[in-house]
C-alpha positions in Angstrom: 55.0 -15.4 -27.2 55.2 -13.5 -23.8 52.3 -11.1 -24.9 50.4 -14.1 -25.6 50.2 -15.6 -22.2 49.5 -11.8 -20.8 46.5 -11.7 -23.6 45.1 -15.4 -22.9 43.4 -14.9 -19.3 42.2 -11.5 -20.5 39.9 -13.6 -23.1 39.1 -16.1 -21.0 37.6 -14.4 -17.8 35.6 -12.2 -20.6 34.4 -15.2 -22.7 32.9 -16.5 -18.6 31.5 -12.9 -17.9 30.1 -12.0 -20.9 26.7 -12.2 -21.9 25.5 -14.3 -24.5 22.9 -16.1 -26.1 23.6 -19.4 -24.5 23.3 -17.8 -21.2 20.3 -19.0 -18.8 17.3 -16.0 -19.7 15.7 -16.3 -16.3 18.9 -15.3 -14.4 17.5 -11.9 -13.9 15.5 -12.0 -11.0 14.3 -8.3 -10.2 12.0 -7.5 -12.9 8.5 -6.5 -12.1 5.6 -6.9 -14.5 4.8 -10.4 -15.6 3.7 -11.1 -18.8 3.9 -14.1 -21.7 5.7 -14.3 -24.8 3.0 -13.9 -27.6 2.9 -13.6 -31.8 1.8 -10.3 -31.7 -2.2 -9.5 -33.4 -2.5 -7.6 -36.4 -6.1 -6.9 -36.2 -8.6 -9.1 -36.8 -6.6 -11.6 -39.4 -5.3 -13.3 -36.8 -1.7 -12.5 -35.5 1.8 -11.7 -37.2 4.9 -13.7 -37.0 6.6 -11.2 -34.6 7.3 -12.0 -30.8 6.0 -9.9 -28.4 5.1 -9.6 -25.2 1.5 -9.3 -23.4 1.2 -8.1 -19.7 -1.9 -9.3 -17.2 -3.9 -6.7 -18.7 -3.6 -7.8 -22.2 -2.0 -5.2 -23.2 0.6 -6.4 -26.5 4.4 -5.2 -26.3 7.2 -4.7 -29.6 10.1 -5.2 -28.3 11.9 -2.5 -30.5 15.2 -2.1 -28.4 16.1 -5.5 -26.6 19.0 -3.9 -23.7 19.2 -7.2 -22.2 19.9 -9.7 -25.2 18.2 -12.2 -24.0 14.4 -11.8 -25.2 15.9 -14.0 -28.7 16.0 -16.8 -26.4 12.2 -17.1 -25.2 9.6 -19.1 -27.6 5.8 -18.3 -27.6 4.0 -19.4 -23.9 6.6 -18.9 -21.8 5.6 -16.7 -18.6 8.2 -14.0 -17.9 8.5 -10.5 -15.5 10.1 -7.8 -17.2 10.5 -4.2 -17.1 10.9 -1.6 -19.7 11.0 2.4 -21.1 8.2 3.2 -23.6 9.3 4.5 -27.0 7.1 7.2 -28.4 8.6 7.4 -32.0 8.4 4.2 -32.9 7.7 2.0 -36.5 6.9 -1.0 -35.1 7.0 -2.9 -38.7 3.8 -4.9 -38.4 0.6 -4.9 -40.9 -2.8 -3.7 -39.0 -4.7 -5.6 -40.7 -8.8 -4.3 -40.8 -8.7 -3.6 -37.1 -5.8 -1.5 -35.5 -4.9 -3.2 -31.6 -3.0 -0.6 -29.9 0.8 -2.3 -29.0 3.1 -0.5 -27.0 6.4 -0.1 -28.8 9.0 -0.6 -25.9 12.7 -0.6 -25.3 13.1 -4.0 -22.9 15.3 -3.3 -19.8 14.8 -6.2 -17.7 13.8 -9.5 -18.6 13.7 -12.7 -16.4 12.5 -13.9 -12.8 10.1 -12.2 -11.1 11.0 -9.8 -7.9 11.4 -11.8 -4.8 8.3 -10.3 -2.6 9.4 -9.3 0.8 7.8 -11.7 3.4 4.6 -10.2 5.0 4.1 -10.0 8.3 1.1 -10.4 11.0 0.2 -7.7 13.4 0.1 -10.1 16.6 -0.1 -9.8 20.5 3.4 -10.0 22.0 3.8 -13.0 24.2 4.6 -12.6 27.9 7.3 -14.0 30.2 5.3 -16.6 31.5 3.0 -19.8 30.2 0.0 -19.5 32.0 -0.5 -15.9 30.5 0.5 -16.5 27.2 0.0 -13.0 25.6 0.2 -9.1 26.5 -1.9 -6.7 25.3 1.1 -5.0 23.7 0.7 -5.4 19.6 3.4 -6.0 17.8 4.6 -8.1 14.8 4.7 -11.8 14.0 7.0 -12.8 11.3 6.7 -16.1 9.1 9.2 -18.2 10.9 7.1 -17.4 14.7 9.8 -14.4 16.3 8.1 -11.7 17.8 8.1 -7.6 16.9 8.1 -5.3 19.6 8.1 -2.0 18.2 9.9 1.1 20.5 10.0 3.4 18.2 7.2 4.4 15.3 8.6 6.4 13.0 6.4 5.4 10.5 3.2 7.2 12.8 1.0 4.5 11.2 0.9 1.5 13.0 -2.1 2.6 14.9 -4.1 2.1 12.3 -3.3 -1.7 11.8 -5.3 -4.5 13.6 -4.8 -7.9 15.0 -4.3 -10.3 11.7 -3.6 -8.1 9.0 -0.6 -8.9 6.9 1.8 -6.1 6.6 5.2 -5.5 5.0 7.5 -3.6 7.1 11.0 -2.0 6.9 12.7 -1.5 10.4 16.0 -1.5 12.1 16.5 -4.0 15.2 17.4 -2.3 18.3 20.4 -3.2 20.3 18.8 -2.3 23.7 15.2 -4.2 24.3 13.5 -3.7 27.3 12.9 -6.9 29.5 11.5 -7.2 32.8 10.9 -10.2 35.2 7.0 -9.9 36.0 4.5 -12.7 34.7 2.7 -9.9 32.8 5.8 -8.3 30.7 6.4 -8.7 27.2 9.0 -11.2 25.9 9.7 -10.2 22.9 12.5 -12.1 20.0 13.3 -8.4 19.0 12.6 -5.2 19.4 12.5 -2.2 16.5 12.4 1.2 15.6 9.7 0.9 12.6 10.2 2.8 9.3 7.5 2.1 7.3 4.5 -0.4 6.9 1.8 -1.2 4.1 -0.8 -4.0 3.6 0.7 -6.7 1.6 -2.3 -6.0 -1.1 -0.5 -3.0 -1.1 -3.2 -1.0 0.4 -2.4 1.3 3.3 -4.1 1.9 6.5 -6.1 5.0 6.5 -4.1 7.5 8.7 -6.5 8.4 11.3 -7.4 12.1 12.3 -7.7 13.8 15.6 -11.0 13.7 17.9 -12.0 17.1 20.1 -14.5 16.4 22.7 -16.4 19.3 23.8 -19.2 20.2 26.1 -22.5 20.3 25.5 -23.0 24.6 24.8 -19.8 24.8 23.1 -20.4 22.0 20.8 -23.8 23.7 19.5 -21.8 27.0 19.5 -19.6 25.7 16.9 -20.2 26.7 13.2 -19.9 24.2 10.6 -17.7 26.3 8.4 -16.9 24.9 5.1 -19.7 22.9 2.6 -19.3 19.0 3.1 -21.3 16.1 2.8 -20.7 12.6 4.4 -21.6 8.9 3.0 -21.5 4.9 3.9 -20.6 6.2 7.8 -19.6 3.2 9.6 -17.7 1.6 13.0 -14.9 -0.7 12.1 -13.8 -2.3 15.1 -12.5 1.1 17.7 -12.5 3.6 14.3 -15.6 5.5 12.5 -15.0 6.0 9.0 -16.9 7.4 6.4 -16.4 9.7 3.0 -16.5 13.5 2.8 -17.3 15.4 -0.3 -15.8 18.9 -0.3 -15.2 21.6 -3.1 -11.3 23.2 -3.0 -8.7 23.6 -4.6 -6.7 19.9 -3.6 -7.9 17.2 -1.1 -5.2 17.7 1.3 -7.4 18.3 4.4 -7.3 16.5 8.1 -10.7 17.7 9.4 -11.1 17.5 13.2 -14.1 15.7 14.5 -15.5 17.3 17.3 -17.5 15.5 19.7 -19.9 16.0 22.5 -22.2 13.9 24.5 -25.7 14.6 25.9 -26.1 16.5 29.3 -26.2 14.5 31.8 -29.7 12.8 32.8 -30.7 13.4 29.4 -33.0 9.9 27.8 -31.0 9.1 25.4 -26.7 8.7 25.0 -26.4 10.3 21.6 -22.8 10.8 20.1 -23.0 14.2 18.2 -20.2 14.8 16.0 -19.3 18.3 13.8 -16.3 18.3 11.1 -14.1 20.9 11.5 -12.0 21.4 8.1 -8.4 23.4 9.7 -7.6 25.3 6.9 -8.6 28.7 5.5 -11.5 28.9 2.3 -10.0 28.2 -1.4 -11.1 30.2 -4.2 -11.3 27.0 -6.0 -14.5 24.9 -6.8 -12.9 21.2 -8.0 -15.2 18.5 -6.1 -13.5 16.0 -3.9 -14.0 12.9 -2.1 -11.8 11.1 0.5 -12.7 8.4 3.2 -11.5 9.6 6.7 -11.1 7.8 9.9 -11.3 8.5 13.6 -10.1 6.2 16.4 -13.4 7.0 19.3 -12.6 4.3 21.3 -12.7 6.4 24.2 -16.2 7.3 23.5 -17.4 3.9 22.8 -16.5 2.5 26.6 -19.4 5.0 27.2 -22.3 2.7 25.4 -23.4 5.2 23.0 -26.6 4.1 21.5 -25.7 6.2 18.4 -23.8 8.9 16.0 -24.7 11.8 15.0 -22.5 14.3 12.5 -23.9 17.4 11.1 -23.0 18.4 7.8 -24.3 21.3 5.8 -26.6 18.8 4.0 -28.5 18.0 7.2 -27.3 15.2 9.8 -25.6 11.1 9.3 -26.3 9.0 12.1 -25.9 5.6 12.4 -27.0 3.3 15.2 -24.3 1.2 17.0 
C-alpha cells in the first residue's frame, strides 16, 4: 500500500506531460515551411486516400515517419508549418496511376505553428535633443514600437550599405554606456548598440560595397586593365554605382578596386573615368562568372560629374548622370 502512494504521482505528472493524441497539434510553434494537409495525387486518376502534405510550391509530401505524433490529428485543408528529413529509401505505398507526380517521401520532425518572425526594423534618422531640430543626420534604427537605434559599434561592417526606409532585421547587444551630450544638435537616442548582424526583411542583403582609388589624370591612363571583364545595366542608386561584371576564373570570390580619375583641370567637359582593378593573381581556370558590385562615389558626385566612364576590355560603359 505504501509503494502505491510512491507509484501514484509518478503516473500522474507523466499522464499531464506526455504526449498524446488528444493534445492541441498547433502547440509547436517553431516549424518553418508552411504547407496544407492534402489526399495525395496518384497521377492523373485523381488522388489516393492517403494524407499528405503540399508545401507553397506544390510540391506533395508522404509522411513515412511521423516523430511528432501529432500529424493523425489534422483533416484535409488545414494550413500547417512543418519541418522535416527526406528519406531516400523509401516505399511510399501509393498506386501511380498513368502519370507518375514526384512526392517526396519524408520523415516529419516538426509539425505545428509557424515560426514567430523577428520584428523588422527601419533604418531612420536619430532624433536630436531638442524640438525645433527634430532629427540628426546620424542613421540609425527605428523599431516598431517608435525607440531609437544608435549604433556605436558595427560589427556587422554592413550597415553602410542600408538606406533611409528599408526594413531590416538586426541582432545586437544594448550598450550600457551611451553617449549623450547637451547641444540642440546631438543625438538623443532610446538606446545605443553594438550591431551583430543585419539583412533585409525579404531576406535579401545589401550588397557589400567595395573600395574606390582616385588617381590623377597620367597615372590613371598608365594603368593596365589586367584581367578580361565586361560590365552590364551600370547604374547610380542614390550615393552608390552598381553594375555586373562578367569574369572567367576559377570562383567569384573577387572585390575589384574601382579606380577613378577626373579630367585635368580646364578641360570642357567633367567626365568620371573609372578602370576595375581585380586584386588577385590570374587562375588557370576558365568557369564564366557574373556578380553585381557596388561602390559608394559619393565623394565624387558633390563634384557634378556630367557622366561615367569604365573601361573594360570590351571597350568603354558610360552612363550619363
Amino acid at each position: 500500500m505504501k509503494n502505491l502512494f510512491i507509484i501514484l504521482p509518478i503516473i500522474v505528472l507523466f499522464a499531464f506531460s506526455s504526449c498524446t493524441k488528444d493534445d492541441n497539434p498547433t502547440k509547436c510553434d517553431n516549424c518553418t515551411q508552411k504547407g496544407t494537409i492534402v489526399y495525395l495525387p496518384i497521377g492523373c486518376v485523381g488522388n489516393s486516400t492517403t494524407l499528405g502534405i503540399m508545401d507553397e510550391d506544390g510540391k506533395f509530401y508522404f509522411i513515412k515517419i511521423d516523430n511528432t505524433g501529432h500529424f493523425i490529428n489534422y483533416k484535409e485543408g488545414a494550413t500547417i508549418c512543418f519541418d522535416y528529413n527526406k528519406l531516400e529509401d523509401c516505399e511510399m505505398h501509393l498506386q501511380t496511376g498513368i502519370m507518375e507526380i514526384p512526392i517526396s517521401c519524408i520523415e516529419l520532425t516538426c509539425l505545428g505553428g509557424c515560426k514567430v518572425e523577428q520584428d523588422c526594423y527601419e533604418i531612420s534618422y536619430i532624433p536630436t535633443q531638442c524640438a525645433n531640430i527634430e532629427f540628426t543626420d546620424i542613421l540609425g534604427l527605428k523599431d516598431p514600437q517608435g525607440k531609437y537605434y544608435m549604433i556605436q559599434e558595427d560589427n556587422s561592417n554592413a550597415f553602410k550599405n542600408y538606406k533611409v526606409g528599408d526594413k531590416v532585421k538586426v541582432t545586437f547587444e544594448k550598450m550600457n554606456d551611451c553617449f549623450i551630450c547637451e547641444a540642440c544638435t546631438c543625438p538623443a537616442p532610446d538606446f545605443c548598440i553594438t550591431l551583430n548582424e543585419i539583412s533585409l526583411c525579404d531576406g535579401k542583403t545589401r550588397l557589400d560595397c567595395f573600395g574606390t582609388k582616385e588617381l590623377d589624370f597620367n597615372t590613371f591612363n598608365n594603368l593596365n586593365l589586367g584581367e578580361h571583364h565586361t560590365i552590364q545595366t551600370m547604374r547610380v542608386e542614390g550615393n552608390y554605382l552598381k553594375f555586373f561584371v562578367g569574369f572567367s576564373g576559377c570562383d567569384d570570390k573577387v572585390k575589384p578596386t574601382l579606380n577613378l580619375t577626373f579630367p585635368p583641370l580646364g578641360a570642357p567637359f567633367s567626365i568620371l573615368q573609372g578602370k576595375l582593378i581585380f586584386n588577385r593573381k590570374p587562375q588557370a581556370c576558365q568557369a564564366y562568372f557574373r556578380k553585381e558590385v557596388c561602390y559608394d562615389i559619393r565623394d565624387y558626385l558633390v563634384r557634378n560629374p556630367k557622366s561615367i566612364s569604365i573601361e573594360t576590355s570590351n571597350g568603354t560603359v558610360s552612363i550619363d548622370l
